[in-house]
C-alpha positions as a printed NumPy array, in Angstrom:
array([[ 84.937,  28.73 , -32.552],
       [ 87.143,  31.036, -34.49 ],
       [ 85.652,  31.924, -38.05 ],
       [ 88.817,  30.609, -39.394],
       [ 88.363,  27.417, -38.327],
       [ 85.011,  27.227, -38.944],
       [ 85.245,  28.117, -42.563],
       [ 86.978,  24.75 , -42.77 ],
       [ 84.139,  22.613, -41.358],
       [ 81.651,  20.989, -43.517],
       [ 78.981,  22.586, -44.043],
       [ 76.622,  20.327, -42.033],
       [ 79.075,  20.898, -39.252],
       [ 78.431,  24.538, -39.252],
       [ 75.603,  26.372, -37.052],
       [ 72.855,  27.698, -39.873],
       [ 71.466,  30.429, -37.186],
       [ 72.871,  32.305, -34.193],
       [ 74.887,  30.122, -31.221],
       [ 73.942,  31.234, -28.225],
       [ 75.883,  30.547, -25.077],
       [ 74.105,  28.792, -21.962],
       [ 76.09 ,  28.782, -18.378],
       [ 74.005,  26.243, -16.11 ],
       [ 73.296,  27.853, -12.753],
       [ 72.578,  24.938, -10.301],
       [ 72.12 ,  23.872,  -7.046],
       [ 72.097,  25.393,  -3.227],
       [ 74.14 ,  28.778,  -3.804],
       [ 77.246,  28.861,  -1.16 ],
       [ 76.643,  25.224,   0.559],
       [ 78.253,  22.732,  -0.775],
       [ 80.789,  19.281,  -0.145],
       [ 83.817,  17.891,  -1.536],
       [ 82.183,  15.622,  -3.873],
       [ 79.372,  18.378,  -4.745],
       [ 80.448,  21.904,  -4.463],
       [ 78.061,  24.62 ,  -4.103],
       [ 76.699,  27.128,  -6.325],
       [ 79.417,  29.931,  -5.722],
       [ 81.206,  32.845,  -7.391],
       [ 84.588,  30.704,  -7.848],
       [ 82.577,  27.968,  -9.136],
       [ 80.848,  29.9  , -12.089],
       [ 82.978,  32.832, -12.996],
       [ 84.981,  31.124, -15.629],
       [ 82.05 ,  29.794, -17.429],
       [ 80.53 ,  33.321, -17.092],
       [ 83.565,  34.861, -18.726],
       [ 83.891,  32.154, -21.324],
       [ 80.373,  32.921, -22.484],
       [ 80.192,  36.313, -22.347],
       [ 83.326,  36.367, -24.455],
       [ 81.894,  35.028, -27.584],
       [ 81.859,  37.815, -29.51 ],
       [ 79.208,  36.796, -31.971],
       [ 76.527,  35.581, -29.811],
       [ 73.582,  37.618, -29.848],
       [ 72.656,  36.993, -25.873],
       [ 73.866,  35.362, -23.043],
       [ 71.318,  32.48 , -21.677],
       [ 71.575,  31.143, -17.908],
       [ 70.084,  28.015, -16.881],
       [ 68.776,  28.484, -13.597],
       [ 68.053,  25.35 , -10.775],
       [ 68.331,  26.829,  -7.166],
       [ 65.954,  26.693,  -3.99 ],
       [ 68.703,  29.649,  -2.929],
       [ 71.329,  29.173,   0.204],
       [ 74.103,  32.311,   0.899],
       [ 72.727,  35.302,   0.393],
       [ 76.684,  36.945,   0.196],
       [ 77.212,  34.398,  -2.77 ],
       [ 73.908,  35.272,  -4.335],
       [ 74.699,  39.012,  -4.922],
       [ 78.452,  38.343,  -5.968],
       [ 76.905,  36.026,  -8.828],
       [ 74.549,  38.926,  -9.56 ],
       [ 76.731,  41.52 ,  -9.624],
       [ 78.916,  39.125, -11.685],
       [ 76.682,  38.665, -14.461],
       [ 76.075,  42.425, -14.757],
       [ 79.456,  43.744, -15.091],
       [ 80.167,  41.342, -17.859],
       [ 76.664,  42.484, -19.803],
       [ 77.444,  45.99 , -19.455],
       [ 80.834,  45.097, -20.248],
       [ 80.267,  43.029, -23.163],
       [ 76.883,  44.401, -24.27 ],
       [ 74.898,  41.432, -24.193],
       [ 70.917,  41.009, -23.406],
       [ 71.273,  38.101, -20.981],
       [ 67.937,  36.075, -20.865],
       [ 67.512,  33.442, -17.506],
       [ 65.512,  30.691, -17.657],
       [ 64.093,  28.866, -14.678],
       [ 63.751,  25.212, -14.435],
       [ 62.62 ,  23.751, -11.313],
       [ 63.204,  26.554,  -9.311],
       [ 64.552,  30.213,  -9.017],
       [ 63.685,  31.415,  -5.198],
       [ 65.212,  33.487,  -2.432],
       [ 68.809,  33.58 ,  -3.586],
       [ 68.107,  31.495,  -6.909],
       [ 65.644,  34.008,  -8.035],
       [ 68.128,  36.866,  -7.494],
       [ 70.173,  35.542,  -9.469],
       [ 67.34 ,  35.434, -12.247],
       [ 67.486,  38.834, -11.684],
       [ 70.279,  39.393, -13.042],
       [ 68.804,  39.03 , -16.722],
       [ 67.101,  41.181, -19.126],
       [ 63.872,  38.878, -19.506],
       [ 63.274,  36.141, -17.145],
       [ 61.497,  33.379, -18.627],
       [ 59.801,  30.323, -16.41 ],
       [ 58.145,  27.006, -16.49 ],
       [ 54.595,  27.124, -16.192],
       [ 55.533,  24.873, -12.968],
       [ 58.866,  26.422, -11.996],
       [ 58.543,  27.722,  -8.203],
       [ 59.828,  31.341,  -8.482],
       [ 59.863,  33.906,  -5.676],
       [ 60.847,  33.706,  -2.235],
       [ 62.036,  37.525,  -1.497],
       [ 62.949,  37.236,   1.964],
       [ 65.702,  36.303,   4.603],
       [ 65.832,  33.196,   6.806],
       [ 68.05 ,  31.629,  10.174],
       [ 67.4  ,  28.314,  11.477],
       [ 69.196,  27.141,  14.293],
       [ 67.699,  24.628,  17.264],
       [ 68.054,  24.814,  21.037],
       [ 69.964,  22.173,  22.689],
       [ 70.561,  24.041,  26.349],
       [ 67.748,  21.376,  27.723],
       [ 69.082,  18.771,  26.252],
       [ 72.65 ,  18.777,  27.403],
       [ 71.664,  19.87 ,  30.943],
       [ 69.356,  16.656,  31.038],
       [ 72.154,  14.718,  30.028],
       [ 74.368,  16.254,  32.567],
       [ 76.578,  17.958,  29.932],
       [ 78.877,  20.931,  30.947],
       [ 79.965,  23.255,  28.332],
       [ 82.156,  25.715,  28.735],
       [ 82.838,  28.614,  26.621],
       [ 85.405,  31.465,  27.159],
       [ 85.537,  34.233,  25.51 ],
       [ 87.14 ,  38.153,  25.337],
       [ 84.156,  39.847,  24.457],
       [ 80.229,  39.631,  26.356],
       [ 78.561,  39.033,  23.275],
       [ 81.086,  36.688,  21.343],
       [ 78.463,  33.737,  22.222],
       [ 75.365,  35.259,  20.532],
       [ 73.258,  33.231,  19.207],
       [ 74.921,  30.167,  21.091],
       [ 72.642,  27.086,  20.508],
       [ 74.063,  25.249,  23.434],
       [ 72.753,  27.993,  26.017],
       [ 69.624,  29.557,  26.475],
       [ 67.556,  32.126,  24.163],
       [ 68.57 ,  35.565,  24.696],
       [ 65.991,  37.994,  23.224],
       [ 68.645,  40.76 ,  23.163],
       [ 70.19 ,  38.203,  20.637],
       [ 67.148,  37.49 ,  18.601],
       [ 66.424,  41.408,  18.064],
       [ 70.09 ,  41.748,  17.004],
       [ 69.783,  38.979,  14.093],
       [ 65.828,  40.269,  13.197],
       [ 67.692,  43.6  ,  12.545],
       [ 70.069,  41.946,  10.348],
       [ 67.84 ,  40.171,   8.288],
       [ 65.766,  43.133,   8.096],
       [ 68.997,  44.744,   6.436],
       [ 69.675,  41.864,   4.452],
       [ 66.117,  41.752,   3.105],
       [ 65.418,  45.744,   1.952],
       [ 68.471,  44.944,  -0.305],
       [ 66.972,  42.18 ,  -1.645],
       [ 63.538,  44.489,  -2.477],
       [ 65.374,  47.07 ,  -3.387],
       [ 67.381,  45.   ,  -5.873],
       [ 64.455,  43.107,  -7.632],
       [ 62.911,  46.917,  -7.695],
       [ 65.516,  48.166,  -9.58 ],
       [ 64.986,  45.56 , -12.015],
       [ 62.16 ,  44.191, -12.001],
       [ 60.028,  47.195, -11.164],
       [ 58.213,  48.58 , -14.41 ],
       [ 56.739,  44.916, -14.448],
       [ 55.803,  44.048, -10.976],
       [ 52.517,  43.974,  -9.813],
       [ 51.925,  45.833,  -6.517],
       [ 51.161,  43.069,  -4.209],
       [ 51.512,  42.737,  -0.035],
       [ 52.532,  38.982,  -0.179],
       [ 55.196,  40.201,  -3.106],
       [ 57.484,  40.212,  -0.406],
       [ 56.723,  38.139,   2.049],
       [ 59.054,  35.133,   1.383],
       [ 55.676,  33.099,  -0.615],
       [ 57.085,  31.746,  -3.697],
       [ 54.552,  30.858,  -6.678],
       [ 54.509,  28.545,  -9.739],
       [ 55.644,  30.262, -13.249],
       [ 52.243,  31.81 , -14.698],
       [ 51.39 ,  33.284, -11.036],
       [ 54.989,  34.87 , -11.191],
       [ 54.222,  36.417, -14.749],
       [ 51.144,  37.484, -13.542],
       [ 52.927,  39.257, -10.597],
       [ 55.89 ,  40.698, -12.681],
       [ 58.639,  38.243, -11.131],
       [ 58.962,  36.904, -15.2  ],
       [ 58.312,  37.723, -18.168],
       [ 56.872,  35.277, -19.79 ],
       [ 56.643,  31.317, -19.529],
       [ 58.483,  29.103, -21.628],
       [ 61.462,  26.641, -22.344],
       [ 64.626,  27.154, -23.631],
       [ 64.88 ,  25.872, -26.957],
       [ 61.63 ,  26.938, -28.401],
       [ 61.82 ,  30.591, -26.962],
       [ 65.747,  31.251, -28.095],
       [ 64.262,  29.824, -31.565],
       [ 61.51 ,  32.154, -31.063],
       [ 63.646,  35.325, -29.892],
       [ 65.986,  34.42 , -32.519],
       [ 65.002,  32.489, -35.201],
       [ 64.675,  28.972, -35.959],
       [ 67.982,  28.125, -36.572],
       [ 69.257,  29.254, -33.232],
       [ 71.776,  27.018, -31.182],
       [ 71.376,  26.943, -27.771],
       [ 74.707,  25.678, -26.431],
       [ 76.159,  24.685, -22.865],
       [ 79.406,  26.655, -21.655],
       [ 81.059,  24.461, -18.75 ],
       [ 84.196,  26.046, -16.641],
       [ 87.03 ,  24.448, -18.079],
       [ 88.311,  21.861, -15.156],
       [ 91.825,  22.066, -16.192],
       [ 94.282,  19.364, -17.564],
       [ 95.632,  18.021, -13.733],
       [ 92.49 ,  18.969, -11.935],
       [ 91.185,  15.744, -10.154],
       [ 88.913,  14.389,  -7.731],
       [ 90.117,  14.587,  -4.251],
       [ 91.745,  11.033,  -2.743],
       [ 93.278,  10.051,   0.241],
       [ 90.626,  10.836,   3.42 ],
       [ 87.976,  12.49 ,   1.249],
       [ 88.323,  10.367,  -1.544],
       [ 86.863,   7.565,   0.5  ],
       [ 83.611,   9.052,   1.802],
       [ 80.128,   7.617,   0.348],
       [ 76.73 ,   8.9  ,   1.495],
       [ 75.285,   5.413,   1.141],
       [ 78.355,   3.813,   3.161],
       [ 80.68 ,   5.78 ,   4.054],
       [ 84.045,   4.444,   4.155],
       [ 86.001,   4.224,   7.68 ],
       [ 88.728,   7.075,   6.083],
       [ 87.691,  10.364,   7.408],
       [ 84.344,   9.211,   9.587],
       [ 84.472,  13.388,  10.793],
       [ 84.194,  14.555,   7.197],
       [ 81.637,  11.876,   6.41 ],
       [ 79.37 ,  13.249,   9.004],
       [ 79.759,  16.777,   7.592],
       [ 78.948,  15.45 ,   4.37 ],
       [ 75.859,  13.868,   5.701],
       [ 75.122,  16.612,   7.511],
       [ 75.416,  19.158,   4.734],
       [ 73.252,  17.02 ,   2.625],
       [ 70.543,  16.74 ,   4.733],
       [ 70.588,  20.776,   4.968],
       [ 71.114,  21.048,   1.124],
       [ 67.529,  18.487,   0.464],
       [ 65.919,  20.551,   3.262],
       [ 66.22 ,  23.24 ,   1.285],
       [ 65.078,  21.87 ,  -1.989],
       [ 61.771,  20.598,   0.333],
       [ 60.965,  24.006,   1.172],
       [ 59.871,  24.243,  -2.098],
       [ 57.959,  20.654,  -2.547],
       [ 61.18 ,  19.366,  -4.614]])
C-alpha cells in the first residue's frame, strides 16, 4: 500500500512490524488443464513482479507445493526469481510444504535459506521419461500404423513400434545433460551447506530434518513463526496472487462443459485429455506418497 494511503488508516488497520510478501508456488510445474493450469513461468511472473516490487518489504517469501513436472519450466521460474532478487535486492526465503522435489526443489533453490517441514519430502535431483510399449498390443489386435516421415529418425522413441536401443542411448544422453545442470545448479547454491553424500544425487528424496541434515535446507520450520522469528514478532506474512484481470473468465462453450466426475457430452476429446492429464498430474504427486 502506498504510505500515503496508509497514513489514513486506523491505526488497528495498520501493520505494527514488517509485511512481507508471499507468492504461492503450487502444483505439477509445466502440466496442466483448462480448468487447472500448471505451475509455469506465464502463470507466476506477475505475482513474482508484484512482490518483488514492494519496496519496503524486507524479503521475498515463496510458498512452495510441487512433486516437480517440466524441467524447461523449472529453470525459467528459477532464473525468474533471481533476476528480480538481484534486481531488487531482496533475501528471498522458500518454504516447503508438502513437497519441494525434482523440479519443485529447484525452484527452492532459488532462495537464500530454504526452510522445510519436518515432514516435507525434499530432494529428488535427477531426470526421468516414462513412456509404455504398445507395438504388441496393436499387432495382436491386428492394428496397422503407418507413419511417414522425411527424416530416419523422426520416429524415435515411437511407442507404437518396437524398442530401439540406438533410441534409448540417445534419450539416456539427454537426461544425462539435463541432470549435470541440475547438480551443477543446486552446487552453486547450495554447496557450502551440502553434505557430501553418493545417494545426494541419485533422484532419493527425504523428509525435512534428513534434508537439513544433508544441506538440501536450512533449517525446519513454518512460515509464520520463522518470518516472526527472522523478523520480529510483528511481522506480516502476506499472500501476493497474479492479478486475473477485470474481463478474464473461465473458459465456456466446449471446455466450459467438461467435469472429471461426469464429464459433459461437449468436447468428449478434451475430456479425455483432461482425464488423462490428471491421472499423470496424481501419479506424480504418488511418487512421493502424497
Amino acid at each position: 500500500m502506498f504510505e500515503p494511503l496508509k497514513s489514513l488508516l486506523p491505526a488497528r488497520f495498520r501493520a505494527k512490524g514488517p509485511v512481507i510478501p508471499v507468492v504461492r508456488l503450487a502444483g505439477a510445474i509445466g502440466m496442466g488443464t483448462p480448468f487447472r493450469p500448471g505451475l509455469s513461468l506465464p502463470a507466476v511472473s506477475a505475482a513474482l513482479e508484484r512482490a518483488f516490487s514492494i519496496k519496503r518489504a524486507p524479503a521475498v517469501a515463496l510458498s512452495i507445493n510441487s512433486p516437480g513436472g517440466s524441467p524447461v519450466q523449472s529453470h525459467l521460474i528459477y532464473k525468474r526469481i533471481r533476476q528480480l532478487a538481484v534486481e531488487k535486492n531482496k533475501t528471498v526465503i522458500a518454504y516447503v510444504e508438502d513437497v519441494a522435489a525434482s523440479g519443485g526443489y529447484m525452484i527452492a533453490c532459488a532462495a537464500d535459506e530454504i526452510v522445510a517441514d519436518p515432514s516435507s519430502i525434499v530432494g529428488s535431483i535427477g531426470v526421468v521419461s516414462a513412456s509404455f510399449g504398445l507395438d504388441r498390443f496393436i499387432e495382436r489386435y491386428g492394428i496397422e500404423r503407418r507413419v511417414y516421415t522425411s527424416g530416419t529418425r523422426k520416429v524415435t522413441l515411437d511407442p507404437f513400434q518396437p524398442e530401439n536401443l540406438e533410441d534409448v542411448e540417445h534419450l539416456k544422453a539427454l537426461q544425462r545433460d539435463v541432470h549435470q545442470m541440475f547438480i551443477d545448479l543446486v552446487t552453486e547454491r547450495r554447496g557450502a551447506s551440502l553434505s557430501v553424500s553418493e545417494d545426494l544425487f541419485s533422484g532419493l528424496f527425504w523428509a525435512g530434518e534428513a534434508g537439513r541434515a544433508l544441506g538440501l535446507v536450512d533449517r525446519t520450520g513454518d512460515i509464520r513463526a520463522d518470518l516472526k522469528t527472522r523478523f520480529g514478532e510483528h511481522a506480516t506474512p502476506r499472500l501476493v496472487a497474479a492479478d486475473r484481470g477485470l474481463f478474464r473468465r473461465r473458459p465456456t462453450g466446449i471446455a466450459g462443459g467438461l467435469s472429471l466426475a461426469g464429464a459433459s457430452l461437449a468436447g468428449p476429446a478434451l475430456s479425455v485429455d483432461e482425464a488423462l492429464t490428471a491421472i499423470e498430474i496424481r501419479a506424480l504427486w504418488a511418487r512421493y506418497g502424497l
